[in-house]
The first five atom37 places (N, CA, C, CB, O) and aatype in JSON, in Angstrom:
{
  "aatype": [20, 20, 20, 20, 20, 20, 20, 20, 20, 20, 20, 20, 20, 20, 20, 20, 20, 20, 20, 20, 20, 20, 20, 20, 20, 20, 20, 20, 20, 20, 20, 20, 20, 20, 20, 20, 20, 20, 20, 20, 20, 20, 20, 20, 20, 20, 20, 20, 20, 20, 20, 20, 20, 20, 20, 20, 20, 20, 20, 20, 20, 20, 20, 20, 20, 20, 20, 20, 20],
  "atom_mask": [
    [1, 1, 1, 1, 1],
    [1, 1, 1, 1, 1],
    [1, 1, 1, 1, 1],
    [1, 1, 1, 1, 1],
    [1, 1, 1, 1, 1],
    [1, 1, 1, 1, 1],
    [1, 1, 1, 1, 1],
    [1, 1, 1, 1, 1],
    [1, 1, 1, 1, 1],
    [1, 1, 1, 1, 1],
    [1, 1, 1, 1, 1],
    [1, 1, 1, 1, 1],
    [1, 1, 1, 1, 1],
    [1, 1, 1, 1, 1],
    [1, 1, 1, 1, 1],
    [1, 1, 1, 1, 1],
    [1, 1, 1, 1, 1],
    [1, 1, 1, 1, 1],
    [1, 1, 1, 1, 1],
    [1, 1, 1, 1, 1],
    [1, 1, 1, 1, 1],
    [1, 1, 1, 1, 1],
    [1, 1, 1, 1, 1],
    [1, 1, 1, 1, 1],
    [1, 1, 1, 1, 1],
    [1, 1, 1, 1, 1],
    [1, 1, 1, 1, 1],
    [1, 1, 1, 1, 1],
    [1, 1, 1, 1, 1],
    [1, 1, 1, 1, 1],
    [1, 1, 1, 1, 1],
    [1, 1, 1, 1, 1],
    [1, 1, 1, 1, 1],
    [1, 1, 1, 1, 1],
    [1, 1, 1, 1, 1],
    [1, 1, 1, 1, 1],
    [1, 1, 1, 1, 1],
    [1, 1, 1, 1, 1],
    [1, 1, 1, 1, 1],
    [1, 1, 1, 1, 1],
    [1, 1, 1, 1, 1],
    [1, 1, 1, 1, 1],
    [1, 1, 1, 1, 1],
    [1, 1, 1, 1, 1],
    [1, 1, 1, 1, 1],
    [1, 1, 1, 1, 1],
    [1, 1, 1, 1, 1],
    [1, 1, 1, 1, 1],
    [1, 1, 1, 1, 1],
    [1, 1, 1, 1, 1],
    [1, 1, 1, 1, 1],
    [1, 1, 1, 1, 1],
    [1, 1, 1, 1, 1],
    [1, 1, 1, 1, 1],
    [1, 1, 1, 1, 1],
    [1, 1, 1, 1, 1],
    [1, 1, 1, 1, 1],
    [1, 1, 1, 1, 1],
    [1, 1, 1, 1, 1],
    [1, 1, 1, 1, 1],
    [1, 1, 1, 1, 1],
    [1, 1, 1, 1, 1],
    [1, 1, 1, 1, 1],
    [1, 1, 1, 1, 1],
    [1, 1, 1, 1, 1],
    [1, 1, 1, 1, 1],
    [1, 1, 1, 1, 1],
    [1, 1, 1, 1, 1],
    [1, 1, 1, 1, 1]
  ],
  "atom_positions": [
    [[10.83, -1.64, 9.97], [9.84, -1.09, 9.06], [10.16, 0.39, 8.9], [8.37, -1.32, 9.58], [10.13, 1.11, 9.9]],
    [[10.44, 0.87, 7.74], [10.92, 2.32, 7.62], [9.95, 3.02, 6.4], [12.69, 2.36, 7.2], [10.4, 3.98, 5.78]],
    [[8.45, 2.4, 6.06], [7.8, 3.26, 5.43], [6.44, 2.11, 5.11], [8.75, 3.99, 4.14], [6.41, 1.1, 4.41]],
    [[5.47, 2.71, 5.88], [4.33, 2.03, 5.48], [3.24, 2.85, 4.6], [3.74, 1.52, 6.71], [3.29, 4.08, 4.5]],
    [[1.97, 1.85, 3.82], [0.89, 2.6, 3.4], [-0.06, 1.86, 2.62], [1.31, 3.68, 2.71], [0.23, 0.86, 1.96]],
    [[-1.2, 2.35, 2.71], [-2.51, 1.59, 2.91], [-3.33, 2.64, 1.75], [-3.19, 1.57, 4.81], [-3.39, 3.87, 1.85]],
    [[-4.0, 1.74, 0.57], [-4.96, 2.52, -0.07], [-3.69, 3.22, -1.37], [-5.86, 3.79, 1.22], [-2.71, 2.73, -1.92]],
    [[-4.41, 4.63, -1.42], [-3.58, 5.92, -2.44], [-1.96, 5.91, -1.83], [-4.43, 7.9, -2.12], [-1.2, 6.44, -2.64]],
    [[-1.42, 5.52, -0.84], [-0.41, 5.87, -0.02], [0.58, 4.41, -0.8], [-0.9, 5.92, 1.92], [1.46, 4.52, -1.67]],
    [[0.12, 3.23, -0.21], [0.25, 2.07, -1.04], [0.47, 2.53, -2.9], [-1.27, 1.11, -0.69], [1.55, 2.61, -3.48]],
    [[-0.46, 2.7, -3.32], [-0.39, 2.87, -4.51], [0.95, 3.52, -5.26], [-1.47, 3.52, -4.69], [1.36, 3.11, -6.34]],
    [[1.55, 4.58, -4.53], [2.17, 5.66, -4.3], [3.43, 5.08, -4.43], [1.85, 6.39, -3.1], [4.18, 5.24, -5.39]],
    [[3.68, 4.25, -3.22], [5.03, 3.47, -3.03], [4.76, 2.22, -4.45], [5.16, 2.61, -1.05], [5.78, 2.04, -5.11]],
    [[4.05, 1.78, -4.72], [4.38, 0.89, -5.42], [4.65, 1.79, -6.6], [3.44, -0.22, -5.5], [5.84, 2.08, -6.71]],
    [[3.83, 2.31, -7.5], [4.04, 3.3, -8.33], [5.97, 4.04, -8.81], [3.04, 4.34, -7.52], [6.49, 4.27, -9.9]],
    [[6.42, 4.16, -7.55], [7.79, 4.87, -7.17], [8.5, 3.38, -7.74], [8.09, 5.47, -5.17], [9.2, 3.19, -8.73]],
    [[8.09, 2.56, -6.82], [9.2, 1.65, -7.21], [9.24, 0.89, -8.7], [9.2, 0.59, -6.15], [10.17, 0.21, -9.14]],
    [[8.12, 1.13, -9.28], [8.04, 0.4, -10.77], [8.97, 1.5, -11.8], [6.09, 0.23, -11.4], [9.53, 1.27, -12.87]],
    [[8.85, 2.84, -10.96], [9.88, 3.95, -11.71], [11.18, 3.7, -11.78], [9.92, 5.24, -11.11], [11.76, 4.02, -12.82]],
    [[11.77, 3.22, -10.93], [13.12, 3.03, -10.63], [13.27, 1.96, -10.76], [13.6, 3.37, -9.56], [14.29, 1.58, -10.19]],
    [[12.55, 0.91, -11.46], [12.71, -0.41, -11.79], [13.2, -1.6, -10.56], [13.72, -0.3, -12.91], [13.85, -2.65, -10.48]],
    [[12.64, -0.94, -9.93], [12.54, -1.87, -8.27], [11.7, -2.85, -8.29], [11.98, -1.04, -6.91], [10.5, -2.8, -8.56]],
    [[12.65, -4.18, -7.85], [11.56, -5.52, -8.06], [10.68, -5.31, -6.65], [12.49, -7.38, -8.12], [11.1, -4.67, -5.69]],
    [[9.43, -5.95, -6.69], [8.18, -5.87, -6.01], [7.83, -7.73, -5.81], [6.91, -4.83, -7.11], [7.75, -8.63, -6.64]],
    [[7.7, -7.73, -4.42], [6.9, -8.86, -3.94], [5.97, -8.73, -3.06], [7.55, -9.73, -3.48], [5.86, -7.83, -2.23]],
    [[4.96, -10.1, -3.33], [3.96, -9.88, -3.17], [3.23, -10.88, -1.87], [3.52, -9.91, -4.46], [2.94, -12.07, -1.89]],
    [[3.12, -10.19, -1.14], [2.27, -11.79, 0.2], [1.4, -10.76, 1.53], [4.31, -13.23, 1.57], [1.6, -10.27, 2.64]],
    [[0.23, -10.88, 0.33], [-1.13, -9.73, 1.3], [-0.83, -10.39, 2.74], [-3.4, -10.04, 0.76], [-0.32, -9.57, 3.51]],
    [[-0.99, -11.38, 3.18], [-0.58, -11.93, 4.41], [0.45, -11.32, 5.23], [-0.19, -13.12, 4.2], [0.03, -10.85, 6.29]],
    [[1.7, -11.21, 4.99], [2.88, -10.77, 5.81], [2.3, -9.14, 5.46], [4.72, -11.37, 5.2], [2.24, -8.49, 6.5]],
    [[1.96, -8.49, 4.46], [1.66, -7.14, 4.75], [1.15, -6.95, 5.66], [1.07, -6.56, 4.06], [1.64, -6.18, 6.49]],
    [[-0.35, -7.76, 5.91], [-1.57, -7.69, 7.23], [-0.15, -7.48, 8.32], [-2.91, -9.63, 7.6], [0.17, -6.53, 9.04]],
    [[0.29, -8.37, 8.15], [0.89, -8.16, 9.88], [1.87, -7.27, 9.67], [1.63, -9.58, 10.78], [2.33, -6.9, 10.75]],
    [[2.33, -6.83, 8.88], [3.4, -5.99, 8.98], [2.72, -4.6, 9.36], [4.28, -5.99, 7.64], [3.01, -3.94, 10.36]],
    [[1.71, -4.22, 8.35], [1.22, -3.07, 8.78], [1.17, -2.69, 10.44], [-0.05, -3.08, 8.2], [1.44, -1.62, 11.0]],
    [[0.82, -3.71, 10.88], [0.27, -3.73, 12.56], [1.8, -3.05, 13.38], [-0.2, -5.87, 13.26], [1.65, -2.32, 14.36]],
    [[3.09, -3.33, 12.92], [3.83, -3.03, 13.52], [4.52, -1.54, 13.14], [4.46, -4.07, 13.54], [4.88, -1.23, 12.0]],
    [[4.63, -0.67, 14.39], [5.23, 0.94, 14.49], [5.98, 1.2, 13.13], [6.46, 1.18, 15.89], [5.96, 0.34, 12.25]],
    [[6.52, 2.2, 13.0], [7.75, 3.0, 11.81], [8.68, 2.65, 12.82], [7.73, 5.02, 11.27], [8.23, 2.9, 13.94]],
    [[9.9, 2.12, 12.81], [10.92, 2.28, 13.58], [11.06, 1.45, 14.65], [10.95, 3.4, 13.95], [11.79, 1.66, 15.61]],
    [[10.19, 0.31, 14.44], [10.62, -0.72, 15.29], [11.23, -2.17, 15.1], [9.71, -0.87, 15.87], [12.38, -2.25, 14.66]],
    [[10.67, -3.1, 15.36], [11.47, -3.89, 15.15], [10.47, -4.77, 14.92], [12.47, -4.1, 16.04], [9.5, -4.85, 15.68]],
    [[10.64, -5.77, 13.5], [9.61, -6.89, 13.29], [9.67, -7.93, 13.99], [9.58, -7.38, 12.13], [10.8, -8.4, 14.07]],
    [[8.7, -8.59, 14.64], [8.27, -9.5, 15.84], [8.68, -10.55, 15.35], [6.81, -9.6, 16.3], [8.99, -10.65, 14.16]],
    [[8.76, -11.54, 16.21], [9.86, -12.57, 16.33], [8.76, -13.9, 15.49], [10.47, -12.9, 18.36], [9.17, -14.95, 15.01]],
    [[7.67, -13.54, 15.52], [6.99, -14.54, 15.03], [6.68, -14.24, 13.52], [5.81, -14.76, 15.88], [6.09, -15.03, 12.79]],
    [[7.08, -13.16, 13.19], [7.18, -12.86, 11.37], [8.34, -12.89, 10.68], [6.76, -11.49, 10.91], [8.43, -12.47, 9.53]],
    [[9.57, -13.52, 11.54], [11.3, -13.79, 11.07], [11.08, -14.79, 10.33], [12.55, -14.2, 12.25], [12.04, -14.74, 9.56]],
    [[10.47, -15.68, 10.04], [10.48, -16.9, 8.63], [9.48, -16.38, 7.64], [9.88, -18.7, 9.07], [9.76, -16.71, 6.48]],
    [[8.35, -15.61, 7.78], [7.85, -15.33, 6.52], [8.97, -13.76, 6.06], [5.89, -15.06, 6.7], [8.71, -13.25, 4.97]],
    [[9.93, -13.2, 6.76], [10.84, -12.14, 6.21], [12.12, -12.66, 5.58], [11.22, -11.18, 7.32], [12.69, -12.22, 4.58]],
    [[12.44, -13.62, 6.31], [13.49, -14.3, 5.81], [13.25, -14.76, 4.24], [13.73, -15.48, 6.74], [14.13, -14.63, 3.39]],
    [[11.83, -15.35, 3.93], [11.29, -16.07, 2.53], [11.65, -14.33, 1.62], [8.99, -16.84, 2.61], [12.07, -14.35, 0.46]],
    [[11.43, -13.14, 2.28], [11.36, -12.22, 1.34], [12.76, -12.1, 0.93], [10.71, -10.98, 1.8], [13.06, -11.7, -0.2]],
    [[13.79, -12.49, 1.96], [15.13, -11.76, 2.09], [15.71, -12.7, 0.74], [16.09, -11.94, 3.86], [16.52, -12.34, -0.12]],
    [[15.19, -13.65, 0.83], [15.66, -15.09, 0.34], [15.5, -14.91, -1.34], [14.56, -16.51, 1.06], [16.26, -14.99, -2.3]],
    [[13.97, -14.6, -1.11], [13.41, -14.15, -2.91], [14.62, -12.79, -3.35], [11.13, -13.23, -2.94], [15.17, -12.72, -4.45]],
    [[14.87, -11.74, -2.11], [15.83, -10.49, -2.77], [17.13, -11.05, -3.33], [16.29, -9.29, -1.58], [17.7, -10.64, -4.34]],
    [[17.55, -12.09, -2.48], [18.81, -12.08, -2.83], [19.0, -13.12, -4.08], [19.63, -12.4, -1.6], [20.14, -13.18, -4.54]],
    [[17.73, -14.13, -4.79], [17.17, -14.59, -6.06], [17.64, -13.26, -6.99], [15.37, -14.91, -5.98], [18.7, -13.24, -7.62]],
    [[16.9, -12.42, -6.98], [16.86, -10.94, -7.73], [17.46, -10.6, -7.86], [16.48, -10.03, -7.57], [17.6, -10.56, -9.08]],
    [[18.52, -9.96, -7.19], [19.8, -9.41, -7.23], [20.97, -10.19, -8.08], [20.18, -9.28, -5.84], [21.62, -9.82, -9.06]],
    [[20.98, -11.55, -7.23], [21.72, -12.71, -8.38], [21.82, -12.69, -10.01], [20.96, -14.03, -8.24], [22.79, -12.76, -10.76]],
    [[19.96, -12.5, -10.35], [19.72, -12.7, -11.5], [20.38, -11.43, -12.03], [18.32, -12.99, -11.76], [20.88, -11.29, -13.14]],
    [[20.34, -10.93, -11.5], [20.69, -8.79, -12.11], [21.79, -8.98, -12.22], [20.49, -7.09, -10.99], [22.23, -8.56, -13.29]],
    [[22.68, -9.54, -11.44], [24.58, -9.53, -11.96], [24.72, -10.52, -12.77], [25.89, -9.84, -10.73], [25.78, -10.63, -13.37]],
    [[23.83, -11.32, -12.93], [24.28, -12.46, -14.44], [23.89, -11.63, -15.59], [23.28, -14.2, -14.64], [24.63, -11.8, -16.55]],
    [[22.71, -10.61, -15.79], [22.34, -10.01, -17.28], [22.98, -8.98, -17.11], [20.82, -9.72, -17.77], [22.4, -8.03, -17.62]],
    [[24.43, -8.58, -16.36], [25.11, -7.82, -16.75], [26.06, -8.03, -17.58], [25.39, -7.39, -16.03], [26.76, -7.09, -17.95]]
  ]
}
């Protein structure tokens, strides 16, 4: 986890990334628990299949981005 935020802070990061045309996903669930864990540590062993589903959706995204090139 290398940048969390909650509320105006949240808003902030999402905001940034719609600038730079950064795809955004969405699962209030894995946030809850993510929030819970430090800046700089390491995500718990029992949230590796709902991260993996994210890794899974990025690398969907990315795919699609080198075909509409």
């Amino acid at each position: 986890v290398i940048a969390s935020g909650v509320g105006e802070v949240a808003k902030r990061i999402i905001q940034k990334a719609k600038e730079y045309d950064i795809a955004l996903f969405s699962n209030p669930m894995l946030v809850d628990s993510l929030l819970k864990v430090e800046l700089d540590c390491a995500i718990p062993e029992e949230l590796y299949e709902s991260v993996v589903q994210v890794f899974l959706w990025l690398n969907s995204v990315e795919n699609n981005a080198q075909m509409s090139q």
